[in-house]
GUSEVEX-673350 format. One line per field, with one value per atom (N, C-alpha, C): x, y, z; atom name; residue number from 1; residue in three letters. Coordinates in pm, whole numbers. Atoms other than C-alpha are relative to their C-alpha. Layout:
// residues N
x = c(X	...) .
y = c(Y	...) .
z = c(Z	...) .
name = c(CA	...) .
resi = c(NUM	...) .
resn = c(Ala	...) .
// end
This chain:
// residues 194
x = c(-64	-3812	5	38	-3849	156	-87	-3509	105	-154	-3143	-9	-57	-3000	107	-174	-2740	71	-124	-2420	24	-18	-2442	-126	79	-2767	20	-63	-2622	146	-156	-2280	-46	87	-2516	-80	70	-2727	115	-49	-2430	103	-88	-2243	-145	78	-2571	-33	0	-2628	160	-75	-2284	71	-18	-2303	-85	82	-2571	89	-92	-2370	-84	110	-2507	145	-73	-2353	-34	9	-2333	108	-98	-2107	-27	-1	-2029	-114	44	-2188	-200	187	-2525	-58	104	-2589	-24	-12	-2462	-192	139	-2789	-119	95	-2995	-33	9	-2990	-29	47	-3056	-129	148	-3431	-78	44	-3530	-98	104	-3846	-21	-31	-3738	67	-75	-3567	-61	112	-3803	77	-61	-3680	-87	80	-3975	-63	107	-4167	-83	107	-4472	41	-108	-4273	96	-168	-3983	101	-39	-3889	5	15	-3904	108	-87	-3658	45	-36	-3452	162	-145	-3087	37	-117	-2871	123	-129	-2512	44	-96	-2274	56	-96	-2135	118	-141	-1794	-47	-9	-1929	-48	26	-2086	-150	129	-2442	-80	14	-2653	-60	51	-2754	-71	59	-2995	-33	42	-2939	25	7	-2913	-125	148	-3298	-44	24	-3444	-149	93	-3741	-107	122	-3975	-20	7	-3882	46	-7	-3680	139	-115	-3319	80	-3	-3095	97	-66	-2877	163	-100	-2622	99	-37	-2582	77	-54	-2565	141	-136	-2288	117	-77	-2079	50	-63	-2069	36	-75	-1975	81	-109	-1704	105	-120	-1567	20	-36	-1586	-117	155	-1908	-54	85	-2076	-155	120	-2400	-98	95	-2682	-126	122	-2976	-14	76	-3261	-57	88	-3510	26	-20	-3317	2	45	-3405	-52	57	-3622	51	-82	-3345	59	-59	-3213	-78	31	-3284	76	-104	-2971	-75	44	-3119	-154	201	-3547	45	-50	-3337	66	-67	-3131	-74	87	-3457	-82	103	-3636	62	-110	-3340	25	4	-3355	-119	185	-3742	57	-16	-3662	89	-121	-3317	-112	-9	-3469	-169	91	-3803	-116	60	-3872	119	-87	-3740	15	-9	-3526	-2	-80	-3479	132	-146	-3188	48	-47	-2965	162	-166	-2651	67	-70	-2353	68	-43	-2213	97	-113	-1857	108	-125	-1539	99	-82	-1230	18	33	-1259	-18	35	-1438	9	76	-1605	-30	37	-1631	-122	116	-1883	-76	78	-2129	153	-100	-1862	-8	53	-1871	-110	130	-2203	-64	83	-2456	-174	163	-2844	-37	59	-3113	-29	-42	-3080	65	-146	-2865	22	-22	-2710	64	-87	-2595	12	-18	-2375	53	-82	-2238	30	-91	-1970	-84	-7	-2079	90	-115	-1763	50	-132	-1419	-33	-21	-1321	-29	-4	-1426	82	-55	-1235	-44	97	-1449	70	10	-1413	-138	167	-1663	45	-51	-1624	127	-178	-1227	31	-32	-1182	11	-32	-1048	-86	114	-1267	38	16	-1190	-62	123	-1474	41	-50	-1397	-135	145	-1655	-46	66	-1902	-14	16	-1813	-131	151	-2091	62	-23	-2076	-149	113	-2310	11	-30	-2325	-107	167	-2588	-17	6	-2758	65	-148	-2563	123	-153	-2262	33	-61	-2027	56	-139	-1880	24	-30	-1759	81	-96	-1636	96	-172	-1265	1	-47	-1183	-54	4	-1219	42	-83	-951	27	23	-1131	-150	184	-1511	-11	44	-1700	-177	140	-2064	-36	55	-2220	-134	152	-2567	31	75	-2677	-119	138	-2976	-5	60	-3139	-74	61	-3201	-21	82	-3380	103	-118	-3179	140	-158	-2808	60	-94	-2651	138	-90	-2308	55	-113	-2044	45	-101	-1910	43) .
y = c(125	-2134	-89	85	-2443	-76	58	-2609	11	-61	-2612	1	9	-2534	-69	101	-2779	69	-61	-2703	14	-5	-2805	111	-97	-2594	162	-88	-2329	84	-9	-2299	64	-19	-2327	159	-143	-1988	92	-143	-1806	28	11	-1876	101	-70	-1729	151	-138	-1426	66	-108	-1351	-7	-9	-1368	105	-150	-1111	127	-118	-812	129	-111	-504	82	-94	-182	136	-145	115	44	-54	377	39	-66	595	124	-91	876	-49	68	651	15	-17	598	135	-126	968	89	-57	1062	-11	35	841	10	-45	948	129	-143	1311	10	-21	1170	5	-53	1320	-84	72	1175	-140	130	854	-55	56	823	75	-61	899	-17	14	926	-108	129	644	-97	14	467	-170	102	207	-191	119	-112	-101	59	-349	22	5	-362	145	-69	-38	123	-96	264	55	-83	370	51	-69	575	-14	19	477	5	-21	556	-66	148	315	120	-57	551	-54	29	541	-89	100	308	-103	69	104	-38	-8	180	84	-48	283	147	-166	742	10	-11	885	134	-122	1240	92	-81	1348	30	14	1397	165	-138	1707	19	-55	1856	-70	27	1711	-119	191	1347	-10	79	1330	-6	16	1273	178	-168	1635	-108	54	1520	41	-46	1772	-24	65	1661	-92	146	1326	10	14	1382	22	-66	1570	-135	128	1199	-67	74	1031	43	-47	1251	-72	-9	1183	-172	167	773	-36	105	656	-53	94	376	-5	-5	405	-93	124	132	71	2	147	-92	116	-49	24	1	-130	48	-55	-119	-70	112	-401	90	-25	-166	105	-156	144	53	33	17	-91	114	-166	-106	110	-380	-58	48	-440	-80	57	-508	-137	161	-824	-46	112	-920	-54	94	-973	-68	98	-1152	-126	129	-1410	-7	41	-1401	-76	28	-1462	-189	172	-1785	-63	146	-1915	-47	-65	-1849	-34	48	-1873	179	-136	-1496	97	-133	-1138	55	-17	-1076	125	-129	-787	47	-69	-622	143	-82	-371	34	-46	-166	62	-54	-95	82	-94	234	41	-65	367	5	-115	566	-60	13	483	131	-109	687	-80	55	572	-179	186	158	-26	70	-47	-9	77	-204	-16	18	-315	-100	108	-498	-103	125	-872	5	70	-1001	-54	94	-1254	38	0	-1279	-124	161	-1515	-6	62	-1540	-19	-8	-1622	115	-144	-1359	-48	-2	-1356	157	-124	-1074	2	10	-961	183	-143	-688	31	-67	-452	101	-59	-217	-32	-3	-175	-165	126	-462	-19	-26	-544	-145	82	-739	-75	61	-986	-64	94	-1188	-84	68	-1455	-159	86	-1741	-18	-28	-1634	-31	9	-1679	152	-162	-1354	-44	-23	-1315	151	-203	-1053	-93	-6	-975	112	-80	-830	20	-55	-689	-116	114	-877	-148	102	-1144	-17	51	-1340	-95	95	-1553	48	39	-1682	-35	47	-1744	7	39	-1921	114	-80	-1767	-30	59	-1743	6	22	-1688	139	-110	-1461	86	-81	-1158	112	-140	-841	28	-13	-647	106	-50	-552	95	-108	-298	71	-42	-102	125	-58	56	66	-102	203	-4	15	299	-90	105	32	-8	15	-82	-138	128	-410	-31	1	-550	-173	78	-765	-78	32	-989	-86	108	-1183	-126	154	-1557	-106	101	-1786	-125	119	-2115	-34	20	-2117	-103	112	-2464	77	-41	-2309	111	-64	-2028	-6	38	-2007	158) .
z = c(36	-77	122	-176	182	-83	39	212	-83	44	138	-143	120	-243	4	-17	-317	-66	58	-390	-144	176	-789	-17	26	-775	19	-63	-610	-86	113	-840	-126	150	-1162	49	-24	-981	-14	-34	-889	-144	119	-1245	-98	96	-1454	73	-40	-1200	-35	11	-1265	-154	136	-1672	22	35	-1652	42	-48	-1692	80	-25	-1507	30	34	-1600	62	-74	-1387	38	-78	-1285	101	-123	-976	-92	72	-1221	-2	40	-1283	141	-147	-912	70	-50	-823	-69	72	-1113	48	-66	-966	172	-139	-648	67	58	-775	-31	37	-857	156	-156	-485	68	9	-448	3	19	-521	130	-116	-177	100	-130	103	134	-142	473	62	-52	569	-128	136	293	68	-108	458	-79	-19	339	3	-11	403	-122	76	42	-101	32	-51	-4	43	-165	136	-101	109	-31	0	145	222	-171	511	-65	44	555	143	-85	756	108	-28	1019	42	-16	1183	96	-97	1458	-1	75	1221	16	-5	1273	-111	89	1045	47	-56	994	-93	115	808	16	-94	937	-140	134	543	-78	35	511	16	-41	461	119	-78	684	-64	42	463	-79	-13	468	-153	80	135	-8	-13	63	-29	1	88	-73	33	-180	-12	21	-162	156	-136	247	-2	19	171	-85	89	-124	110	-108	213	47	-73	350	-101	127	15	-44	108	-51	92	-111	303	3	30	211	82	-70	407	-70	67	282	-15	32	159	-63	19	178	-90	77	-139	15	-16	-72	-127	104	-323	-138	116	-605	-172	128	-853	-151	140	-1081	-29	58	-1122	-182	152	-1479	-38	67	-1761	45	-34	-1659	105	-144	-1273	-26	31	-1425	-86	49	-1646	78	-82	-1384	138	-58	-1150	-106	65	-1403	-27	-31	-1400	125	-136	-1024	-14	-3	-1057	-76	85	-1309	52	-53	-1119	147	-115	-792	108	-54	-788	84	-26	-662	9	-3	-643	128	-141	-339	44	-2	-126	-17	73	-296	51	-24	-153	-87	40	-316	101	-62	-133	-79	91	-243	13	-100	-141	-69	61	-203	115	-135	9	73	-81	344	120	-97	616	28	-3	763	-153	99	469	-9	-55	641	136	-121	935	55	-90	1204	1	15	1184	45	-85	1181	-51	100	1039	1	-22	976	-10	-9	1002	-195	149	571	-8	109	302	-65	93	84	-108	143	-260	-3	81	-385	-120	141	-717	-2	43	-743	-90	108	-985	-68	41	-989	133	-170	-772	50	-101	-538	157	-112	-239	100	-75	37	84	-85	249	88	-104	551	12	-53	584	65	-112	879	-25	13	904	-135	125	542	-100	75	307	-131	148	-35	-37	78	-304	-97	95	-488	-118	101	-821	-68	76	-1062	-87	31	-1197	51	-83	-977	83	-116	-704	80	-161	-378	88	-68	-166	128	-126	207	78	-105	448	89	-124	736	88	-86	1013	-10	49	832	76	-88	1070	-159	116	768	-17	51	691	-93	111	391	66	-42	520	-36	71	270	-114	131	-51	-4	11	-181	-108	96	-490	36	34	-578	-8	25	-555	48	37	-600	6	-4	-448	-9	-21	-457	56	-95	-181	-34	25	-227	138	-85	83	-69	93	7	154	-42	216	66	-40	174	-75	46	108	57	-70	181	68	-9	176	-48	127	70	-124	64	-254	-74) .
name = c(N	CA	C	N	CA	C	N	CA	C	N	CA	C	N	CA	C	N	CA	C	N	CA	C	N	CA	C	N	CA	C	N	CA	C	N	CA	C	N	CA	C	N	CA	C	N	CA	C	N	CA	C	N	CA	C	N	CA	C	N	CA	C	N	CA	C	N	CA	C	N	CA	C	N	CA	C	N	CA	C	N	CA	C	N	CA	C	N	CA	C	N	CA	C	N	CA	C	N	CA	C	N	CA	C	N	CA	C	N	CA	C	N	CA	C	N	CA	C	N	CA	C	N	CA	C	N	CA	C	N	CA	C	N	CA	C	N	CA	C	N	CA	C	N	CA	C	N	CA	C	N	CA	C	N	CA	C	N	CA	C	N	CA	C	N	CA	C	N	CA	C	N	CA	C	N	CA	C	N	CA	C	N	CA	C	N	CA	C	N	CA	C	N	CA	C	N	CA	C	N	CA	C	N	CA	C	N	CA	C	N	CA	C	N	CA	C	N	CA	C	N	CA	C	N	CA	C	N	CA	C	N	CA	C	N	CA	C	N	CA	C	N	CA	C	N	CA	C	N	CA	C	N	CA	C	N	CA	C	N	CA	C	N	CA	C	N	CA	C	N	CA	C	N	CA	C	N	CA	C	N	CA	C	N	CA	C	N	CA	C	N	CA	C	N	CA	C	N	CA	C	N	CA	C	N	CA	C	N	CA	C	N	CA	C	N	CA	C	N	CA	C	N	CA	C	N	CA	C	N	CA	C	N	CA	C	N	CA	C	N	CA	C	N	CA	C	N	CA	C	N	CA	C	N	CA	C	N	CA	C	N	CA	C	N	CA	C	N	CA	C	N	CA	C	N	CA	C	N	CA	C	N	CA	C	N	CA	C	N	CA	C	N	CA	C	N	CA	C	N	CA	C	N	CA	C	N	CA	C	N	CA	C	N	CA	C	N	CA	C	N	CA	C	N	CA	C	N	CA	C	N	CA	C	N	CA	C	N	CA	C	N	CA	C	N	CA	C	N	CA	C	N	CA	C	N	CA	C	N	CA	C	N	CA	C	N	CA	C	N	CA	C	N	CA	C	N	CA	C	N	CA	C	N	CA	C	N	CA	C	N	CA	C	N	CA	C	N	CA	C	N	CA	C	N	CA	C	N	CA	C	N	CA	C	N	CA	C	N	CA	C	N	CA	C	N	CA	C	N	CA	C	N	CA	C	N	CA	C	N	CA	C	N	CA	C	N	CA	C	N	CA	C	N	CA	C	N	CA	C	N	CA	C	N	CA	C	N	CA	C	N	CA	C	N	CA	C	N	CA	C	N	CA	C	N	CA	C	N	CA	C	N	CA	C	N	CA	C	N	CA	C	N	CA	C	N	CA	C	N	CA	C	N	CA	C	N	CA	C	N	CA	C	N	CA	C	N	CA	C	N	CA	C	N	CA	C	N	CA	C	N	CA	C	N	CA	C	N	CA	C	N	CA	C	N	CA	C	N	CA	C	N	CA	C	N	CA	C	N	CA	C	N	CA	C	N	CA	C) .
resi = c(1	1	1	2	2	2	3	3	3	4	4	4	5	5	5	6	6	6	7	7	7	8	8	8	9	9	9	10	10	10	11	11	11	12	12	12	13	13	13	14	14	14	15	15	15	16	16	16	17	17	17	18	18	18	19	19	19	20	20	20	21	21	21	22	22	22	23	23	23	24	24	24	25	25	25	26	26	26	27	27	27	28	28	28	29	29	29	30	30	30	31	31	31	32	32	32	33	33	33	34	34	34	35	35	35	36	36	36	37	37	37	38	38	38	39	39	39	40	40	40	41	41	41	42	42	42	43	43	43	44	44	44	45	45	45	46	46	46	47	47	47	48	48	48	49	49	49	50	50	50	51	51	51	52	52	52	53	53	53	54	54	54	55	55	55	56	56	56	57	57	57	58	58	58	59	59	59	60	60	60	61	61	61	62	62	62	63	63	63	64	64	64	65	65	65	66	66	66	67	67	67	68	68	68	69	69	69	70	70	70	71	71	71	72	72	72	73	73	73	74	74	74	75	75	75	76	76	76	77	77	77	78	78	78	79	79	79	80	80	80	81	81	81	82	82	82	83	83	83	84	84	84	85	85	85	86	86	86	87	87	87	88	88	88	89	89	89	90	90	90	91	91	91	92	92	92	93	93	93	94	94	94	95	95	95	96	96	96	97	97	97	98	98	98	99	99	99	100	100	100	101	101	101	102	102	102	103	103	103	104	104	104	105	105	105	106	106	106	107	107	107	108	108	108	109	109	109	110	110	110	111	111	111	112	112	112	113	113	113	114	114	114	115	115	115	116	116	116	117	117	117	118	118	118	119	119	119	120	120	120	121	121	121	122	122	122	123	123	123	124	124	124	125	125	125	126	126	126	127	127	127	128	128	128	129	129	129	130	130	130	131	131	131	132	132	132	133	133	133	134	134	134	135	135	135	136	136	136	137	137	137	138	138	138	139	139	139	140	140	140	141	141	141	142	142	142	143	143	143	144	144	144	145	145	145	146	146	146	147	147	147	148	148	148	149	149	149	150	150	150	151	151	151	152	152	152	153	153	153	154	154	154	155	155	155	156	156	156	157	157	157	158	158	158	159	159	159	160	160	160	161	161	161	162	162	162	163	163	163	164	164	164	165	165	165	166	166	166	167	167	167	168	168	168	169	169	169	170	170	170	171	171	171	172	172	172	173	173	173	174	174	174	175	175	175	176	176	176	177	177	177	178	178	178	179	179	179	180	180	180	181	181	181	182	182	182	183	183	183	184	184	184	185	185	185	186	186	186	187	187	187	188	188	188	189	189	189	190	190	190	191	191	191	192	192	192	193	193	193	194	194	194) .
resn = c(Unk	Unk	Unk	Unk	Unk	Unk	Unk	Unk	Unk	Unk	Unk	Unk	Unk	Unk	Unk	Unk	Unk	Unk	Unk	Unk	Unk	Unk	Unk	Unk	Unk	Unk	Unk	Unk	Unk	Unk	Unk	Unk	Unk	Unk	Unk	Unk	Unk	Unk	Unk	Unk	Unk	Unk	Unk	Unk	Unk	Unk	Unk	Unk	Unk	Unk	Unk	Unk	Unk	Unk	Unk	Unk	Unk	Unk	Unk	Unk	Unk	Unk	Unk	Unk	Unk	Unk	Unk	Unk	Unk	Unk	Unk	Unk	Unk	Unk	Unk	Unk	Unk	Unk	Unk	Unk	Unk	Unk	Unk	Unk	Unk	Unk	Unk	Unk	Unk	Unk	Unk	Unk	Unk	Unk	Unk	Unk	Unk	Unk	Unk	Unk	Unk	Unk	Unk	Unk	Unk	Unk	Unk	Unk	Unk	Unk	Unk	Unk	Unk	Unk	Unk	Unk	Unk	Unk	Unk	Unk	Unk	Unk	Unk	Unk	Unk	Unk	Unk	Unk	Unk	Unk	Unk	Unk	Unk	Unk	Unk	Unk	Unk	Unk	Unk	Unk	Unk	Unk	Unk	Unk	Unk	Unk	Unk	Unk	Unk	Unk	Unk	Unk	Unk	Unk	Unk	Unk	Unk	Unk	Unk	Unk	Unk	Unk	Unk	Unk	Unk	Unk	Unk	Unk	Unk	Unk	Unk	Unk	Unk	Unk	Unk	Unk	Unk	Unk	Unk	Unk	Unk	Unk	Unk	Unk	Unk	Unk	Unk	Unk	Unk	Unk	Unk	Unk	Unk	Unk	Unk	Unk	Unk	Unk	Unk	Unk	Unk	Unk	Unk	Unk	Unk	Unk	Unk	Unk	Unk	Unk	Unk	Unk	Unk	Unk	Unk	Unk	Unk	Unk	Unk	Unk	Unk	Unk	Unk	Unk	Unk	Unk	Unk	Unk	Unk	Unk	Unk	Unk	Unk	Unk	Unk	Unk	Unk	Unk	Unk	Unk	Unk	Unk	Unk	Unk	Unk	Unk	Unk	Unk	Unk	Unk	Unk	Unk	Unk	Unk	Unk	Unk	Unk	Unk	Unk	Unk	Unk	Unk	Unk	Unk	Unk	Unk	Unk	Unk	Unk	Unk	Unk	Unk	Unk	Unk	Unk	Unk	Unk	Unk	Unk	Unk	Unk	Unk	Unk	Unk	Unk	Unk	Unk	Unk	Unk	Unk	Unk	Unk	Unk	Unk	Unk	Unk	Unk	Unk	Unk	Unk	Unk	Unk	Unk	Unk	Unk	Unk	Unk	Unk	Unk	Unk	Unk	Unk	Unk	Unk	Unk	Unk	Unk	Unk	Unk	Unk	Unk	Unk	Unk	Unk	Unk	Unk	Unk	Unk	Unk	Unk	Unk	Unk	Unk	Unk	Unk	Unk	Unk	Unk	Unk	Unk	Unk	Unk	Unk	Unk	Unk	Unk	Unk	Unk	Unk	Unk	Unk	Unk	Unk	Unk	Unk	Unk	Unk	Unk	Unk	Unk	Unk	Unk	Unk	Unk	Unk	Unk	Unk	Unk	Unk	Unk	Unk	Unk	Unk	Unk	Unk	Unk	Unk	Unk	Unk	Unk	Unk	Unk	Unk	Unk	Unk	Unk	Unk	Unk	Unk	Unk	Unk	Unk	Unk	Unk	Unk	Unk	Unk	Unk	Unk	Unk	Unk	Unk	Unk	Unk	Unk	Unk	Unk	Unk	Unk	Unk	Unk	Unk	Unk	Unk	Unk	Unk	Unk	Unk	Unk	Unk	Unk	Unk	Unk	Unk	Unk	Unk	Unk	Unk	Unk	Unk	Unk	Unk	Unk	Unk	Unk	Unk	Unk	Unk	Unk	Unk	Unk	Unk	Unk	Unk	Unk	Unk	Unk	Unk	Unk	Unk	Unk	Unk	Unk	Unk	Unk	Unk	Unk	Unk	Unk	Unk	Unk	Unk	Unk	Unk	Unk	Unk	Unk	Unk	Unk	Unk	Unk	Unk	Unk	Unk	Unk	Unk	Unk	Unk	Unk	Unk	Unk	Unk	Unk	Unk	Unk	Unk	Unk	Unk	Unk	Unk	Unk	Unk	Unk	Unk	Unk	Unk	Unk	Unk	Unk	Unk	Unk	Unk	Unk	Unk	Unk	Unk	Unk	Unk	Unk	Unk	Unk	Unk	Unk	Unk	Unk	Unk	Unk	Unk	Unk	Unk	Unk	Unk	Unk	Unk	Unk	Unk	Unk	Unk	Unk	Unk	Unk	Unk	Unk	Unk	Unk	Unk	Unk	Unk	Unk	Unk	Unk	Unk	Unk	Unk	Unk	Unk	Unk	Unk	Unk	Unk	Unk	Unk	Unk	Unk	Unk	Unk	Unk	Unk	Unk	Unk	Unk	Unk	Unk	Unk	Unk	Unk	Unk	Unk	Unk	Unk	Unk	Unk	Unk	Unk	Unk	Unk	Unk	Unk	Unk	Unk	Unk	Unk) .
// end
């Protein structure tokens, strides 16, 4: 995309991404995350299926891999019981819900972003420590609440909810103080927050 989204354009995107319902539990992603294979320890590129976990110093680990480069899932569960946050990449085509809600990215949007889920139990870091990128981001709760900071401003994100924030934007998600389940998308040009 070349150039800012205006704010009425922008409002009108983040109001129809967040009519599309998308329905998952802690149970759905726990299943899907059980298809082994499906989560490689490398995979050759950017947009592609990966499993990281947030540690306590807010870097990302990926020391839940078995010997033979695929996810150990019963490892990994060891850090999801204990509350670590867990980053899925490449997860647009997991559901029927997620393959309709990029094809309404594709038509608001213009293309299909890289999409990440945030996965997490209260326990550990929410999140990465304040910090921004060179994109925009749109998210949309999909369960639980999460608590945001974005340029000194508080944000609770409730389910099914969305917000948007340029590159550059200083943020971190504060808290979550049940299960909860975000998806991330990288976007290009975000005039503003909302």
């Amino acid at each position: 995309m070349h150039g800012e989204i205006d704010s009425k354009q922008l409002k009108s995107i983040l109001k129809t991404l967040e009519n599309i319902k998308i329905v998952l539990t802690e149970q759905d992603i726990l299943n899907l995350l059980k298809i082994r294979r499906r989560w490689p320890k490398f995979y050759p590129t950017f947009d592609s299926p990966s499993v990281e976990v947030i540690n306590i110093t807010g870097l990302k680990s990926t020391t839940f891999f078995s010997e033979d480069g695929y996810l150990d899932y019963d490892k990994w569960f060891e850090y999801y019981q204990l509350g670590y946050t867990t980053i899925l990449s490449g997860v647009l085509d997991l559901t029927e819900d997620l393959r309709n809600f990029s094809k309404v990215l594709l038509k608001e949007i213009g293309f299909v972003p890289h999409s990440n889920f945030y996965f997490s139990r209260p326990g550990k870091r929410a999140s990465f420590p304040p910090h921004s990128h060179s994109y925009g981001v749109f998210v949309k709760q999909i369960y639980g609440n999460s608590d945001w900071i974005i340029n000194g401003e508080k944000i609770k994100l409730s389910p099914q909810k969305t917000l948007a924030f340029p590159k550059n934007t200083l943020h971190e998600v504060i808290s979550k103080k049940d299960k909860k389940l975000s998806l991330t998308m990288n976007i290009d040009s975000i005039g503003q927050y909302y």
